[in-house]
C-alpha positions as CSV (number, residue, x, y, z in Angstrom):
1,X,-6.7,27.0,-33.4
2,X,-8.0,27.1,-29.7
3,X,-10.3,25.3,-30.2
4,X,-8.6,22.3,-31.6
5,X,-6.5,22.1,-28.6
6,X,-9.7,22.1,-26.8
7,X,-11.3,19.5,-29.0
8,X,-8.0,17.1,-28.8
9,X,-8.0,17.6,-25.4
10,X,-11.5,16.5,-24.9
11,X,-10.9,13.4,-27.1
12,X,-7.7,12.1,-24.8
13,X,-9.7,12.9,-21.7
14,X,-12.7,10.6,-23.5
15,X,-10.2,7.6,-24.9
16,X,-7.9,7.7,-22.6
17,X,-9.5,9.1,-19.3
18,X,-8.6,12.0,-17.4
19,X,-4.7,13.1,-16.7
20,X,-3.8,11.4,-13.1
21,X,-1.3,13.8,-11.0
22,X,1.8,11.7,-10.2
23,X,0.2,8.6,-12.0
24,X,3.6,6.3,-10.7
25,X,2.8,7.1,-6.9
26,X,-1.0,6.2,-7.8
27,X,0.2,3.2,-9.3
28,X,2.4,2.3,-6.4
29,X,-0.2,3.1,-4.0
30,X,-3.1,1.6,-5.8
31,X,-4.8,4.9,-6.1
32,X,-3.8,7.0,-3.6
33,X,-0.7,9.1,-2.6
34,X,2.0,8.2,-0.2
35,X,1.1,11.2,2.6
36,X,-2.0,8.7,3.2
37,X,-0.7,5.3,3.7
38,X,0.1,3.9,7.0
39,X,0.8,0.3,6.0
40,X,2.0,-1.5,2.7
41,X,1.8,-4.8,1.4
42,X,3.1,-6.4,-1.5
43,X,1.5,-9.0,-3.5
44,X,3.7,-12.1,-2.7
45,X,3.3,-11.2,1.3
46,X,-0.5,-10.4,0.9
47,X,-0.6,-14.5,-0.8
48,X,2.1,-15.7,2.2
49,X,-0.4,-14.7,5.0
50,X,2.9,-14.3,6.7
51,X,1.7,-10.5,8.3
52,X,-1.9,-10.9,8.4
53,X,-1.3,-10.2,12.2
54,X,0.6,-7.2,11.9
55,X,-2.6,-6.1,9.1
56,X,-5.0,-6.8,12.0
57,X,-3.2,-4.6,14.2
58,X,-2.9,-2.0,12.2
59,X,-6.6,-1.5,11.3
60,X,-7.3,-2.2,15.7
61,X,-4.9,0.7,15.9
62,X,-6.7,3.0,14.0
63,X,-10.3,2.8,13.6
64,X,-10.8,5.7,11.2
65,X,-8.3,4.3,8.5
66,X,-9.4,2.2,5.4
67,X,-8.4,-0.8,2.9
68,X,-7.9,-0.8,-0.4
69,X,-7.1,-4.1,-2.2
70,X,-5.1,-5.4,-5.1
71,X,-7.7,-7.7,-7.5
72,X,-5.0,-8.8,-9.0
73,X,-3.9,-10.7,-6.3
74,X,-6.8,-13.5,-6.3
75,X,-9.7,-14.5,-3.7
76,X,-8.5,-17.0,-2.4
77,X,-5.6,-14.9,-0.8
78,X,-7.7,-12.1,0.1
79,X,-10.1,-13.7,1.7
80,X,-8.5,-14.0,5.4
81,X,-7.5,-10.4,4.9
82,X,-11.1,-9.3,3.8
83,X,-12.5,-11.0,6.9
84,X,-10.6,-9.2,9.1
85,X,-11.7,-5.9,7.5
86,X,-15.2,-7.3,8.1
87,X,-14.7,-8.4,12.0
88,X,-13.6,-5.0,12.5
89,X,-16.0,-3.1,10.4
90,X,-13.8,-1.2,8.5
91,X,-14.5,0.0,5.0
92,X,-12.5,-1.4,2.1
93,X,-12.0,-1.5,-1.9
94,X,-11.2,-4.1,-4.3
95,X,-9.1,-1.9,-7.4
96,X,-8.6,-4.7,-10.3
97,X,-7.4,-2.0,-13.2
98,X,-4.2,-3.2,-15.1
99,X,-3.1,0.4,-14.1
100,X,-2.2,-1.4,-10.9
101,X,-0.1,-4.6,-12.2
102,X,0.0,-8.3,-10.7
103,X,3.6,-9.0,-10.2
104,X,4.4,-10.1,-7.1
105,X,6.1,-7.1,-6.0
106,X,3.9,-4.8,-6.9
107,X,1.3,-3.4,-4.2
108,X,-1.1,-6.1,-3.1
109,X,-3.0,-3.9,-0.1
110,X,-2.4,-0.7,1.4
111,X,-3.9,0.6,4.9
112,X,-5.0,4.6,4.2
113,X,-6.2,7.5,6.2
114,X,-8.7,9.9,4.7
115,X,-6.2,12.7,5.3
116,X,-2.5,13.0,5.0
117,X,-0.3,11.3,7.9
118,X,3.3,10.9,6.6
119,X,4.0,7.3,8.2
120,X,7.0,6.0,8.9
121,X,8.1,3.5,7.9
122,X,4.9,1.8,6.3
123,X,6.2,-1.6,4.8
124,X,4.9,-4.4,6.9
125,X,8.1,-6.4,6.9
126,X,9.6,-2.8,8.7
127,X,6.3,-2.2,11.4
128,X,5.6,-6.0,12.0
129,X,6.4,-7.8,15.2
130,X,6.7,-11.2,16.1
131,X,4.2,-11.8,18.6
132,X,6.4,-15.0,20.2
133,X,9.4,-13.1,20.5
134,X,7.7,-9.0,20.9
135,X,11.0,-8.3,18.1
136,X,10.5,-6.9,14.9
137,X,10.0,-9.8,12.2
138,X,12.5,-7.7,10.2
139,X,15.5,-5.2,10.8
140,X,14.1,-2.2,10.8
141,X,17.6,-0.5,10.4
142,X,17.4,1.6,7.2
143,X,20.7,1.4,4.7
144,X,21.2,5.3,5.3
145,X,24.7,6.9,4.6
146,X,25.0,7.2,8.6
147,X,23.5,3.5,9.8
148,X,26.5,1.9,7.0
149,X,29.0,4.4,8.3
150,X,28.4,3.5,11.9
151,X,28.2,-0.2,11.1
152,X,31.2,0.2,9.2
153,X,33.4,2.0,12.2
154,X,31.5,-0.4,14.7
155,X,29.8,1.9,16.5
C-alpha cells in the first residue's frame, strides 16, 4: 500500500508540480516570502508611475537587493521601471504564472534581498516621500489599537 502513496504522490508532484510551503505568501510576494521584501508595489501603482521615484531609491539604497516583476502587469508599464533596474545594474525577473494574478491589487513588483531582512513597513505608498515637500506621500500612521486610542483621547 506504500507504494501507492508513493506512486500518487509522484503523479501530483508531475501534474500538478511540487507542494509550495505557504503558497498564499508566495502568491502575495510573487514567489518569495515576506522576511525578504523590502519594498511592495501593487499593480495599479506599478501602471500610475506615481512611485517610480521612491523604486529608484530603494534599489540606490541597497545595491545588493533584486527585482522581481509582475508580467501580468504589461510592457508598456514596466518599461520605465525596467530601465531603472538597468541604469543601476541590478538583477531582475519577469514571473508571468497565473499563480500570481492580474488584478490591480494584486502584487505588481516587489524589491527583495537574498536573505531575510524583516522591513518595515514595505508598501511604497507607507516608505515613499515627496521629493517637493521631503513628507511622506502617505500617512504612515498605522490603524493599531493604541494610534486609534490616542487619536481618539486626542493625544
Amino acid at each position: 500500500m506504500p507504494d501507492k502513496d508513493q506512486m500518487t504522490s509522484h503523479l501530483d508532484n508531475a501534474m500538478y508540480g511540487p507542494p509550495k510551503l505557504h503558497p498564499d505568501e508566495q502568491r502575495t510576494y510573487l514567489g518569495t516570502f515576506r522576511e525578504r521584501v523590502s519594498l511592495l508595489m501593487s499593480i495599479e501603482q506599478l501602471q500610475n508611475g506615481k512611485y517610480l521615484a521612491a523604486f529608484q531609491a530603494e534599489l540606490v539604497a541597497h545595491p545588493d537587493y533584486q527585482v522581481i516583476f509582475n508580467g501580468h502587469t504589461g510592457m508598456s508599464a514596466l518599461k520605465p521601471y525596467l530601465q531603472v533596474a538597468g541604469q543601476l545594474q541590478r538583477a531582475f525577473t519577469i514571473v508571468q504564472d497565473d499563480f500570481y494574478g492580474a488584478k490591480p491589487t494584486d502584487s505588481g513588483l516587489v524589491v527583495i534581498s537574498k536573505k531575510a531582512i524583516n522591513a518595515f513597513p514595505i508598501k511604497v505608498e507607507d516608505k515613499a516621500v515627496d521629493p517637493d515637500t521631503a513628507q511622506p506621500v502617505a500617512n504612515n500612521e498605522h490603524s493599531t489599537f493604541w494610534s486609534k486610542m490616542k487619536k481618539h483621547l486626542g493625544l
